[in-house]
N, C-alpha and C positions, 0 to 999 in steps of 0.2 A: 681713256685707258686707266683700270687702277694698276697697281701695284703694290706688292706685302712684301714683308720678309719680320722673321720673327728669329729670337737666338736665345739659348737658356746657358747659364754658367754655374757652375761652385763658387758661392762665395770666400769658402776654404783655398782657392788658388790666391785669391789678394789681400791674404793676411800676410802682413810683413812686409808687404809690396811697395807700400808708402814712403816707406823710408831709401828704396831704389831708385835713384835719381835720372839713371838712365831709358828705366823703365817707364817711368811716370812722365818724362817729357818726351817719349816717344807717341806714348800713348793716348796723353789728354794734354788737353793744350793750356796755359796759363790759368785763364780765366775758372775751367774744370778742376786744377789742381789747387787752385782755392777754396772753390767751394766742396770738394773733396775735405780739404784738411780744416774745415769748419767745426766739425766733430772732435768729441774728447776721446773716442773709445775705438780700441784698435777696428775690434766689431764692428764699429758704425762704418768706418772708414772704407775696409773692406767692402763692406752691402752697396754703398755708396760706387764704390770703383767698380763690382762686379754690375751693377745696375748701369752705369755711362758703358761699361764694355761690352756687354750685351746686346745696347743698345745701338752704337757702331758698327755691329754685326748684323745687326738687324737692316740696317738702313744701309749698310754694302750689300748683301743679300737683296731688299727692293731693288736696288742700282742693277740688282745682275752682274756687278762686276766683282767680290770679294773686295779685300785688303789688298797692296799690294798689286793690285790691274792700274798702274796710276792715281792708284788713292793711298792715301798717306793718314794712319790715324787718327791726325789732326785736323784733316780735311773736313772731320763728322765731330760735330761741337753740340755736345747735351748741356743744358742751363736748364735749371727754373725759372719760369716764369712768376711776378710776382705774387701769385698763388701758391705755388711748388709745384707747377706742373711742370713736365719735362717739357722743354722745346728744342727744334732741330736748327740749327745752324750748319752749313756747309761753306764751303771755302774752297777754292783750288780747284783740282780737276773734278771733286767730288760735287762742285759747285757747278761746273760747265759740262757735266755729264746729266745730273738732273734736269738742263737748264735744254739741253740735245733730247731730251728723252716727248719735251714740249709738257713734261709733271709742271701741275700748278701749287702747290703747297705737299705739306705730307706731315702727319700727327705722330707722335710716340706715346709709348705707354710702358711705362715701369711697375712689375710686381716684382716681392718677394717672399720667400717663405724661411724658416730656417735654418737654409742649406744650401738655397736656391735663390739665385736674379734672375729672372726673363725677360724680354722686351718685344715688342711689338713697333713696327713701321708700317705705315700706311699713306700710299701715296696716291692724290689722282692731278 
């Protein structure tokens, strides 16, 4: 069985967003809000958080279940790999619902454009 789910955002929502403490630990977990705030420029920061939330979307979306169905934003964890490729980390129910689903692994992919973050899941 595969599975996809795919999710597009304004980068223009997570401007200023960084600096929201409640928002940013709800929504990316330690390890993300590091590498989030590696960047000097509000710009970057933004691309960067609308890129991991996109991506969470995307990979609730494969799952079938949204945010919120017992997944917790933190449950879907984007890193670089030491290339800079996105990698998928799950955790919690997002972890035991992939794990029910009998998916063997699953890729991500991050674009952006001026305006825009997309993200791409792919799971078999």
């Amino acid at each position: 069985m595969m599975k996809v789910g795919i999710d597009i955002v304004e980068i223009s929502r997570f401007l200023g967003k960084a600096s929201d403490n409640a928002f940013m630990t709800r929504i990316f977990t330690k390890h993300e809000r590091e590498h989030i705030m590696e960047l000097n420029s509000v710009e970057g920061i933004a691309e960067r958080m609308a890129g991991k939330f996109a991506s969470k979307e995307a990979v609730a979306k494969m799952l079938g279940t949204g945010i919120d169905k017992g997944i917790k934003w933190t449950d879907i964890e984007i890193l670089p790999d030491t290339l800079g490729k996105p990698t998928l980390n799950l955790h919690g129910f997002a972890k035991e619902y992939f794990n029910a689903l009998k998916l063997k692994e699953a890729d991500i992919s991050i674009s952006h454009s001026n305006t825009q973050a997309i993200a791409i899941c792919v799971a078999v």
